[in-house]
N, C-alpha and C positions, 0 to 999 in steps of 0.2 A: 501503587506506584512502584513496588518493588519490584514488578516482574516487567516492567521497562527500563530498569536500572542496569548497567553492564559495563564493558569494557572492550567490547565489539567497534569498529569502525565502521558506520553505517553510511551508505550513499543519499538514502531518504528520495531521493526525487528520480525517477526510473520512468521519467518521459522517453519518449521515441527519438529523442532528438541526441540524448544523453547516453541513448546506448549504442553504439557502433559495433556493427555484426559485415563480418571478411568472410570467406570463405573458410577459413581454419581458426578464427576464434573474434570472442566477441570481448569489448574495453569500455569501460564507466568514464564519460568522461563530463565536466561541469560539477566541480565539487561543491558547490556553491552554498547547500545545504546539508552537507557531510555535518558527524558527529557522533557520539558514542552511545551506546544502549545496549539493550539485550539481541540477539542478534537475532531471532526474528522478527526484529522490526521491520527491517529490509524486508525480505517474502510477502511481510503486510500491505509495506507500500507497495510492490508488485503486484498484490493480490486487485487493488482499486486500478491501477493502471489497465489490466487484463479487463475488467470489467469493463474500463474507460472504451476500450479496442474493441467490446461486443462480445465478450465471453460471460458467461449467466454467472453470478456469483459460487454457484458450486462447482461451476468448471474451473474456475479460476483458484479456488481453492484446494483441488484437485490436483491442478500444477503445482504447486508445490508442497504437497503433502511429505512428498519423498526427502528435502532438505531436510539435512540434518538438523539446521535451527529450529526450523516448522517446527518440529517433535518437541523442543522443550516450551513451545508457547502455549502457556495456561488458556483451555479456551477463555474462562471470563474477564483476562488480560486482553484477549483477542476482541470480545465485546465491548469491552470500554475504549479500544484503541477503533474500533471502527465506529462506535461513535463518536469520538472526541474528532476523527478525519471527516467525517461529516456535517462537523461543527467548523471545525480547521476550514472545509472548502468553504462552507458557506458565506465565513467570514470573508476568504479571499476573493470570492466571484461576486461580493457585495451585491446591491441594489438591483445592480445593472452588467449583470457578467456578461462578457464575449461567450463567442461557440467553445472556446475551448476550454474556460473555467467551468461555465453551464456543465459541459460534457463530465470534467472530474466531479463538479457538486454530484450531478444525478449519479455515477459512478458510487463512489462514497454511501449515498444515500441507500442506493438500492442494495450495497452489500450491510450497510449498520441495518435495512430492514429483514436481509436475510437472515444474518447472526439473531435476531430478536424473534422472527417468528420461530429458530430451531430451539429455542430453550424450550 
């Protein structure tokens, strides 16, 4: 737990809807599940998102390798937090998920199976 502890203000939800991209720069907006952590939490949530969008779990991890946060994320911090988001979706697209829950669970899933077969 201590390597998700922090003091970082995290956006956490990095839907498409949520991220507004202009020509000269892009704004977070729906803070709705903001909060504080380590601060590659953020990147993580991105990382499922990216997959969510059709990016293979190593491409999308790839993306953000270069963040400065990335670098202090303990991989087996990293494994536990993509399993517990694939427990997280599961929970939230219940019995009977829409296309768009479905899409984050399998998202989730297929990266918490990535992180598992790299050990």
């Amino acid at each position: 737990m201590e390597a998700f502890a922090g003091d970082s203000l995290l956006h956490t939800d990095w839907n498409n809807h949520n991220v507004l991209i202009t020509h000269d720069r892009a704004r977070l907006v729906d803070w709705g599940w903001a909060t504080r952590g380590a601060p590659w939490l953020d990147p993580a949530h991105w990382v499922i998102w990216l997959i969510a969008a059709g990016h293979t779990p190593s491409d999308a991890e790839e993306s953000v390798v270069l963040l400065p946060a990335w670098a202090l994320a303990p991989p087996r911090a990293v494994d536990a937090f993509a399993h517990a988001s694939a427990n997280l979706w599961k929970e939230i697209a219940g019995a009977a998920p829409d296309d768009w829950t479905r899409n984050l669970l399998d998202a989730a899933q297929h990266w918490q199976q990535h992180r598992i077969d790299r050990s």
